[in-house]
SEVOKOL-207187 format. One line per 4 residues: number of its first residue (from 1); for each residue z, y, x of N, C-alpha, C, O, CB. Coordinates in nm, 4 decimals. Atoms other than C-alpha are relative to their C-alpha. Glycine has a CB too. Example, Ala and Ser with C-alpha at 12.3 -4.5 7.8 and 13.67 -1.06 7.14 Angstrom:
! residues 2
1) 0.0000:-0.1190:0.0890:0.7800:-0.4500:1.2300:0.0000:0.1200:0.0900:0.0665:0.1181:0.1936:0.1246:0.0027:-0.0992 | -0.0060:-0.1190:-0.0820:0.7140:-0.1060:1.3670:0.0730:0.1090:-0.0770:0.0899:0.2198:-0.0261:-0.1415:0.0462:0.0414
***
This chain:
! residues 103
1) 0.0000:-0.1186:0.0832:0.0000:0.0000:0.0000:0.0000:0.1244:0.0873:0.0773:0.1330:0.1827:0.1206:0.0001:-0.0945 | -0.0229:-0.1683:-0.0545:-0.0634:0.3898:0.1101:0.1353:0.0388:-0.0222:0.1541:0.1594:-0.0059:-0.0944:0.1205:-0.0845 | -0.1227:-0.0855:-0.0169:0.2881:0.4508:0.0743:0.0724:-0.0502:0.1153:0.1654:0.0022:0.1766:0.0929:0.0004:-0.1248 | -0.1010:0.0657:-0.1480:0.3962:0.2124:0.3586:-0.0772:0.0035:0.1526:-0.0486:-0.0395:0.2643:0.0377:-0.1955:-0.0258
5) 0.0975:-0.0261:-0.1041:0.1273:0.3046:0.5662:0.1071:0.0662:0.1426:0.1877:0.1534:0.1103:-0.1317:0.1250:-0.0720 | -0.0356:-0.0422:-0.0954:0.2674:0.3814:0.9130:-0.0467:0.0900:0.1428:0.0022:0.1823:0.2079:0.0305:-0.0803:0.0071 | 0.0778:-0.0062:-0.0960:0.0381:0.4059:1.1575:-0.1232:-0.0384:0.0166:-0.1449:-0.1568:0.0423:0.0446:-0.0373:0.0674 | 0.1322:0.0554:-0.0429:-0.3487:0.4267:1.2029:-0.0447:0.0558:0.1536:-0.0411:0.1635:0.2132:-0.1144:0.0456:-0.1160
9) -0.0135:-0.0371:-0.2091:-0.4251:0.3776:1.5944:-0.1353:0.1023:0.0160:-0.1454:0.2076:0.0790:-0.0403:-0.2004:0.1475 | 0.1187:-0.1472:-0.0319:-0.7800:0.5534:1.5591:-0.1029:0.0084:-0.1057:-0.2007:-0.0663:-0.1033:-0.1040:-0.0131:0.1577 | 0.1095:-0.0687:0.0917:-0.9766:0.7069:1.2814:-0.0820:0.0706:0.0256:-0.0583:0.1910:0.0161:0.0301:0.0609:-0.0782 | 0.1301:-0.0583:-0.0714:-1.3388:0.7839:1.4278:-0.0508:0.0635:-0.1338:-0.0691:-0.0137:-0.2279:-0.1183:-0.1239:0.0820
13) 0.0520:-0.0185:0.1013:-1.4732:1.0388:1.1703:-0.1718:0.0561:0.0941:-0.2066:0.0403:0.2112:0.1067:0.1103:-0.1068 | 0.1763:-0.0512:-0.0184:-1.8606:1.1832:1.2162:-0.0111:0.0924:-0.1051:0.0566:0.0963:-0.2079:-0.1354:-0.1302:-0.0244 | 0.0744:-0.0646:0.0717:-2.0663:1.4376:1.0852:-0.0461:-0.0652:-0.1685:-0.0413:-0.0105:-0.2787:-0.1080:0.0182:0.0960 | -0.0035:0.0866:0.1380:-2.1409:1.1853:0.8091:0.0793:-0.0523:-0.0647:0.0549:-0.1354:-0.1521:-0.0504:-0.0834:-0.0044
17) -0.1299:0.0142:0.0981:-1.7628:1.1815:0.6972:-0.0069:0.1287:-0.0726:0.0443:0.2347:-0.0363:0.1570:-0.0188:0.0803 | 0.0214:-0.1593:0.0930:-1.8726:1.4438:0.4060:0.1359:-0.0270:-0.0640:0.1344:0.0827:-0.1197:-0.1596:0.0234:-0.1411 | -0.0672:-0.0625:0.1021:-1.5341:1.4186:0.1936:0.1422:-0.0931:0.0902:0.1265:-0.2109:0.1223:-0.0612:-0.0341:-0.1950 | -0.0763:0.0841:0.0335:-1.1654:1.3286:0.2848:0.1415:-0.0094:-0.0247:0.2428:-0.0603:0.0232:-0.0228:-0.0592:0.0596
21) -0.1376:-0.0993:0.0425:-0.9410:1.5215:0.0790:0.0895:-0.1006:-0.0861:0.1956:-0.0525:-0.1258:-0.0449:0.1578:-0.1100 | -0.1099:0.0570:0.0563:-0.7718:1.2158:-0.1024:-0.0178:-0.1491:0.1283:0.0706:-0.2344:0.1204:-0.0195:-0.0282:-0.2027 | -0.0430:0.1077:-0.1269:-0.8251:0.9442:0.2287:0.1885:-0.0410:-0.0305:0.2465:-0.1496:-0.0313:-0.0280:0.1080:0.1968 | -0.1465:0.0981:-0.0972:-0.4375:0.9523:0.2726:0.0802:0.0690:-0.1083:0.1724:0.1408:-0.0696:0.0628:0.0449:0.2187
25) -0.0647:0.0256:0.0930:-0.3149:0.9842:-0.0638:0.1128:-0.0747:-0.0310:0.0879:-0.1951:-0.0366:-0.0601:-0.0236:-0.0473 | -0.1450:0.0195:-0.0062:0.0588:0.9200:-0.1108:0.0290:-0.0890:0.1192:0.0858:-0.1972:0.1045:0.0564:-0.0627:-0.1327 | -0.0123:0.0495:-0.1723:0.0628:0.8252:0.2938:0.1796:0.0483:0.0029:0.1990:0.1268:0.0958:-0.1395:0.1258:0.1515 | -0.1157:-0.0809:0.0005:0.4467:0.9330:0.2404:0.0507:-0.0732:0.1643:0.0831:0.0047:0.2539:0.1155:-0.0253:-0.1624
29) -0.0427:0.0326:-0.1314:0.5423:0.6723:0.5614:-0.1327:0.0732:0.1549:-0.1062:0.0758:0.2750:0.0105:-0.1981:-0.0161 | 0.0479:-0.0112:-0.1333:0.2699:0.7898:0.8023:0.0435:0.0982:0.1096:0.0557:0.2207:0.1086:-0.1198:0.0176:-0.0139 | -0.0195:-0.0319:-0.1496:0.3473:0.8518:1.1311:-0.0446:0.0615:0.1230:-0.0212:0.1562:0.1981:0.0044:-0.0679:0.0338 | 0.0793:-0.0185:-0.1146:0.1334:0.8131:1.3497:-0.1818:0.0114:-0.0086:-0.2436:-0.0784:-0.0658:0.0447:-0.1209:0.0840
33) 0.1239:0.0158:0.0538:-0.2355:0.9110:1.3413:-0.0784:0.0339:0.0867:-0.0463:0.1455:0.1274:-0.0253:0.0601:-0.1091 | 0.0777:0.0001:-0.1010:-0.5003:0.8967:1.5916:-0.1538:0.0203:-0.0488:-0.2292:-0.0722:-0.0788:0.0270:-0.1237:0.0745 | 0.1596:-0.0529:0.0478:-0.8501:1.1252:1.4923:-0.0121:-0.0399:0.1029:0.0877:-0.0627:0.1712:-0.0635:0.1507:-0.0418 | 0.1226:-0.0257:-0.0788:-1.1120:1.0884:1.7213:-0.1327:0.0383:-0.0873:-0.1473:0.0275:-0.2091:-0.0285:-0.1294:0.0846
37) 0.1335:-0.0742:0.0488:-1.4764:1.2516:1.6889:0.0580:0.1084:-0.0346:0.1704:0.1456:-0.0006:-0.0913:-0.0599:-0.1184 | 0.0322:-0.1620:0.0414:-1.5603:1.5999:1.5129:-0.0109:-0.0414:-0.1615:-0.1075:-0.0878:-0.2220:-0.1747:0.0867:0.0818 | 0.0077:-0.0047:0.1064:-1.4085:1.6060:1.1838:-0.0480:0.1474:-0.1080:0.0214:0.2491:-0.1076:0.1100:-0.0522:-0.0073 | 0.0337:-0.1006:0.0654:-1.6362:1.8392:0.9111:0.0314:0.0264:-0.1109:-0.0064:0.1250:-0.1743:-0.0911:0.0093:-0.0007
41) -0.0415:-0.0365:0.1581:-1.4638:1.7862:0.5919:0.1223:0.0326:0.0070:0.1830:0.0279:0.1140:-0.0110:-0.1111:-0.1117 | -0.1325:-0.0455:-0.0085:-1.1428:1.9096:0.4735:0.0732:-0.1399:-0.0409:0.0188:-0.2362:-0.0950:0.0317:0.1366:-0.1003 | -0.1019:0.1100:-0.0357:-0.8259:1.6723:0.5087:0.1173:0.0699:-0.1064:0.1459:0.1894:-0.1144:0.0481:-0.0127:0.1946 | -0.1676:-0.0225:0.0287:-0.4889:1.6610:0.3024:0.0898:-0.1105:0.0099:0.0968:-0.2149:-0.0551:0.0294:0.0479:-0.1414
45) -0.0823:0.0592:-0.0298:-0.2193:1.5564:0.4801:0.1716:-0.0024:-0.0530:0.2752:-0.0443:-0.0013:-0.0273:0.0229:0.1038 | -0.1201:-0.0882:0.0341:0.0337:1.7217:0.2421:0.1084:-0.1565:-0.0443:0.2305:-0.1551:-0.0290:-0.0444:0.1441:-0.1608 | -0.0648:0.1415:0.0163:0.1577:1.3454:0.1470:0.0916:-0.0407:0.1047:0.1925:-0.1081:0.0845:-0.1030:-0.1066:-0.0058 | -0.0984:0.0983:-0.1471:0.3012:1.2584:0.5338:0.1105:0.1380:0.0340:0.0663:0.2353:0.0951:-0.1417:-0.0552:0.2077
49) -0.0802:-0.0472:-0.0868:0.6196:1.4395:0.6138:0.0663:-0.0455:0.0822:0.1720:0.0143:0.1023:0.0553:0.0465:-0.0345 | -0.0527:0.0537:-0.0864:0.7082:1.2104:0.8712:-0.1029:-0.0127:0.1207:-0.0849:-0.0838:0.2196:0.0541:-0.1126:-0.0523 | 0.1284:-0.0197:-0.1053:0.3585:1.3033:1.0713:0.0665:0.0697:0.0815:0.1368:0.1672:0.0548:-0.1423:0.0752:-0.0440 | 0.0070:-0.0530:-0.1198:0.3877:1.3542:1.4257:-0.0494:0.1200:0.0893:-0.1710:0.1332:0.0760:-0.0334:-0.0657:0.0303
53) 0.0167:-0.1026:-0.0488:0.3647:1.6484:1.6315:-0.1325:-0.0184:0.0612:-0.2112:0.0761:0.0542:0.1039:0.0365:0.0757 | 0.1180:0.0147:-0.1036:0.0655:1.4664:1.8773:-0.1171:-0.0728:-0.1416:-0.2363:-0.0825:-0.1125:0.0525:-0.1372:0.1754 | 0.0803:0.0508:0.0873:-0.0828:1.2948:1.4961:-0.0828:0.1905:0.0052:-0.1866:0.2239:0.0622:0.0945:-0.0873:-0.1662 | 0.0220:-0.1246:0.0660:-0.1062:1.6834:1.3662:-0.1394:0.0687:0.1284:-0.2385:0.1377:0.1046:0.1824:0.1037:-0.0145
57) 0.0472:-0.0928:-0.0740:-0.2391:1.7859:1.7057:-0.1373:-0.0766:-0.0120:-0.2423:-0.0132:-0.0010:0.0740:0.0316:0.1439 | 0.1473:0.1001:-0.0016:-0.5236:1.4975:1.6767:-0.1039:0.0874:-0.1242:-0.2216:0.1230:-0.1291:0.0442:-0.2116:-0.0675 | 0.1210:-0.0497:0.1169:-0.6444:1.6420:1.3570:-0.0490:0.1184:0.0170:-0.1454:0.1681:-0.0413:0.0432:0.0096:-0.1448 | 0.0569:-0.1351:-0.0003:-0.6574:1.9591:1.4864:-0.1010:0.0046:0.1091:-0.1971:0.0815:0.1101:0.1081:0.1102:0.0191
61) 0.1086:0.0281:-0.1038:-0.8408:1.8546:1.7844:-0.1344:-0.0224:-0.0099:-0.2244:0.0165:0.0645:0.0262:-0.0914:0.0566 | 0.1108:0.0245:0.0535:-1.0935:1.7058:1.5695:-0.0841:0.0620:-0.0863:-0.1955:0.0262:-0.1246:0.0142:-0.0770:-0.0359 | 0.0734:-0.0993:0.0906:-1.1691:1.9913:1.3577:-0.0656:0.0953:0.0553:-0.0364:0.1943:0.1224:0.0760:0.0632:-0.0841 | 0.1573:-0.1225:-0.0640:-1.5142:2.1479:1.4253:-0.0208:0.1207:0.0142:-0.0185:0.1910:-0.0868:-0.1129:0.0096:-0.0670
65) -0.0650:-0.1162:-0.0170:-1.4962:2.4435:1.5843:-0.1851:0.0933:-0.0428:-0.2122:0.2107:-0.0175:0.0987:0.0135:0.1935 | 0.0904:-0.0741:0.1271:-1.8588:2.5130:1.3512:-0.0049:-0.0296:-0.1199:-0.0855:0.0397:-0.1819:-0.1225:-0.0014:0.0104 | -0.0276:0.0006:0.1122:-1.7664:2.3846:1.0415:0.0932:0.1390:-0.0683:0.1887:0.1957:-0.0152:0.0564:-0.1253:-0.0040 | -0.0408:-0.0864:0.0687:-1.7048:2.6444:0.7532:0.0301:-0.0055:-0.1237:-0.0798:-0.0177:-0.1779:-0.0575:0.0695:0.0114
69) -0.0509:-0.0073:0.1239:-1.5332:2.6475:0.4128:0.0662:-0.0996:0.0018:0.0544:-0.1559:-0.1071:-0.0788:0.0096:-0.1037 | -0.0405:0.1170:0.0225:-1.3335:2.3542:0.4871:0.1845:0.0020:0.0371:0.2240:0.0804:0.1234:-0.1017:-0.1005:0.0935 | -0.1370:-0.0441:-0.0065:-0.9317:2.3271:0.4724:0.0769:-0.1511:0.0220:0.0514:-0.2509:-0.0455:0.0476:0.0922:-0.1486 | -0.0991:0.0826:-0.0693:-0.6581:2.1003:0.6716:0.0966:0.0338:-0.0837:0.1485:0.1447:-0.0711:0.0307:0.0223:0.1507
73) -0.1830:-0.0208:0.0415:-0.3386:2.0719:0.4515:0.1347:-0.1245:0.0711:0.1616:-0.2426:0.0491:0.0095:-0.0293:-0.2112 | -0.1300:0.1153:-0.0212:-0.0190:1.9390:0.6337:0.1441:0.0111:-0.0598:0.1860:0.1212:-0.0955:0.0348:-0.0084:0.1495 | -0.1323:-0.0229:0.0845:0.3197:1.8804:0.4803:0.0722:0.0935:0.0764:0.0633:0.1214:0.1960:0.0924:-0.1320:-0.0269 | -0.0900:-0.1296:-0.0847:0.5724:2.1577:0.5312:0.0628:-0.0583:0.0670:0.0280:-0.0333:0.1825:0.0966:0.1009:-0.0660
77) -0.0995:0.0822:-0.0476:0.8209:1.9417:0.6426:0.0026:-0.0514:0.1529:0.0884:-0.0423:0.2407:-0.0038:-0.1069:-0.0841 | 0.1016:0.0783:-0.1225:0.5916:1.7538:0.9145:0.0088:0.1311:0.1178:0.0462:0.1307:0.2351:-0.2097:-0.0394:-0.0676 | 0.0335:-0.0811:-0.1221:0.5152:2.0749:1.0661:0.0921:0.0949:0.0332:0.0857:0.1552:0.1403:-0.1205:0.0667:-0.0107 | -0.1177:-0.0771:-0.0404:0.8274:2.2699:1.0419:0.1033:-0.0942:0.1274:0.1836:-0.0435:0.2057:0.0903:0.0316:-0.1570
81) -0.0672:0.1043:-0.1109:0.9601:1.9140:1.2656:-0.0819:0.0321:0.1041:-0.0229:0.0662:0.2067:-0.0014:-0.1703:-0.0305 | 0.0451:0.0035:-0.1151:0.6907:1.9412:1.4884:0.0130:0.1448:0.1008:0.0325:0.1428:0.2223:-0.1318:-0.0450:-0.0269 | 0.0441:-0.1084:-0.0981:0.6446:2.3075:1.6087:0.0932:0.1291:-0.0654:0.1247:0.1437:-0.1835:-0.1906:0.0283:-0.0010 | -0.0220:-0.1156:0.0344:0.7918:2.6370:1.6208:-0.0936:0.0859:-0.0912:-0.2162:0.0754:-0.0879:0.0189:0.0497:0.1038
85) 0.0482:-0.1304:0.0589:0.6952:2.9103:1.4164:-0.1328:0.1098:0.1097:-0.2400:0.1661:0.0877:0.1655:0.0912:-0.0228 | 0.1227:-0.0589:-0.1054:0.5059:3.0649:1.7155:-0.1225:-0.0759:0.0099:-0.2389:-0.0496:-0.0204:0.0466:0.0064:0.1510 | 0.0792:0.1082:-0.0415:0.3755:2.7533:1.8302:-0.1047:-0.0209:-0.0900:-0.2227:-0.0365:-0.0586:0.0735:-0.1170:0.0158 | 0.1213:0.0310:0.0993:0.2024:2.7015:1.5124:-0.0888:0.0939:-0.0297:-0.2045:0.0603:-0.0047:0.0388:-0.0379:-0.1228
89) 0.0542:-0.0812:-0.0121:0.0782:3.0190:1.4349:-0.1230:0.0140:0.1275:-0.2205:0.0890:0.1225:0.0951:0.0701:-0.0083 | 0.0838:-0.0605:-0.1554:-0.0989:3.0146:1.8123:-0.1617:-0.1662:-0.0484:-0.2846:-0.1653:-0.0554:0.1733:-0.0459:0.2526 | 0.1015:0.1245:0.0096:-0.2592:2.6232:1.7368:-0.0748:0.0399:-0.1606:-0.1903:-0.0022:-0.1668:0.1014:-0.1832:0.0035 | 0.0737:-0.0580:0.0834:-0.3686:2.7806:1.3894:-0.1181:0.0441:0.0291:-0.2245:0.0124:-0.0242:0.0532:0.0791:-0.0422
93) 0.1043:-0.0789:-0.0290:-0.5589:3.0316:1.5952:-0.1018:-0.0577:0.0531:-0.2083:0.0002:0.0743:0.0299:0.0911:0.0696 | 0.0839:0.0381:-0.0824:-0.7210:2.8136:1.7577:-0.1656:-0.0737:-0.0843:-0.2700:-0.1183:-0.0367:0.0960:-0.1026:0.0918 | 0.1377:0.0632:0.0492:-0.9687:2.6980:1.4705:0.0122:0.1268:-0.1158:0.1016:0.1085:-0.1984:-0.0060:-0.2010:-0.0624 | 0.0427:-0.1048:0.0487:-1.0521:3.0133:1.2959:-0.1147:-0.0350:-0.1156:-0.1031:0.0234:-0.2234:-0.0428:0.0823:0.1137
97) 0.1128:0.0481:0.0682:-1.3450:2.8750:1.1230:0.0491:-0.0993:-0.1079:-0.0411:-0.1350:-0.1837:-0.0998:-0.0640:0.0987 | -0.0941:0.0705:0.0869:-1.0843:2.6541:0.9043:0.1161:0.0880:-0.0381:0.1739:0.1848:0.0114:0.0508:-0.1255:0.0672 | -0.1291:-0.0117:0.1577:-0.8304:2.6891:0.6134:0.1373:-0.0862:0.0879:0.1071:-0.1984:0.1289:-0.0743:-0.1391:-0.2114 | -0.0638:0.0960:-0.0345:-0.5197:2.5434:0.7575:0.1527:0.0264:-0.0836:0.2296:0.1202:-0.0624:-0.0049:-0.0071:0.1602
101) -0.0962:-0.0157:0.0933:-0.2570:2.5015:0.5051:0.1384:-0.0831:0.0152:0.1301:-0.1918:0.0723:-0.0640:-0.0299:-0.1206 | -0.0826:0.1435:0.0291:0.0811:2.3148:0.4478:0.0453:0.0546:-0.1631:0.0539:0.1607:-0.2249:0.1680:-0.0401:0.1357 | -0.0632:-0.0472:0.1726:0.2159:2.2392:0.0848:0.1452:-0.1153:0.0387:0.2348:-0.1316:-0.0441:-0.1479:-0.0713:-0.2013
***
């Protein structure tokens, strides 16, 4: 079940991952999450508040720094554990061309 989900070691997305705003739908255990590639669709991760500081940083790694209209949501929770208030604000800046939300 997506609620006991823990850990996926590597999720290769592509240009031809057009949608994957319910992928990780009530993911409430995940953990650990390993993007690779250049993700172009928007993501909600607002389900995992037990996501990792180096998961969070994967997704942000993977978000296309030319994709446009597309939005990252991570749980508040997740990212108030992982990073300062600065800290986040600065890795925000770093994809400008994205929505990056938490709910």
């Amino acid at each position: 079940s997506a609620k006991s989900l823990k850990t996926i070691r590597i999720l290769n997305v592509t240009a031809d991952t057009k949608t994957m705003n319910e992928t990780f739908y009530q993911c409430e255990a995940l953990e650990n999450l390993t993007m690779t590639g250049t993700l172009v669709a928007s993501v909600d991760l607002s389900y995992s508040p037990l996501l990792s500081k180096e998961s969070i940083l994967s997704v942000i790694n993977t978000m296309s720094a030319t994709a446009t209209g597309q939005t990252v949501t991570f749980n508040q929770t997740a990212v108030n554990n992982a990073f300062t208030t600065s800290e986040w604000n600065a890795l925000k800046a770093t994809k400008t061309n994205w929505t990056i939300a938490v709910a």
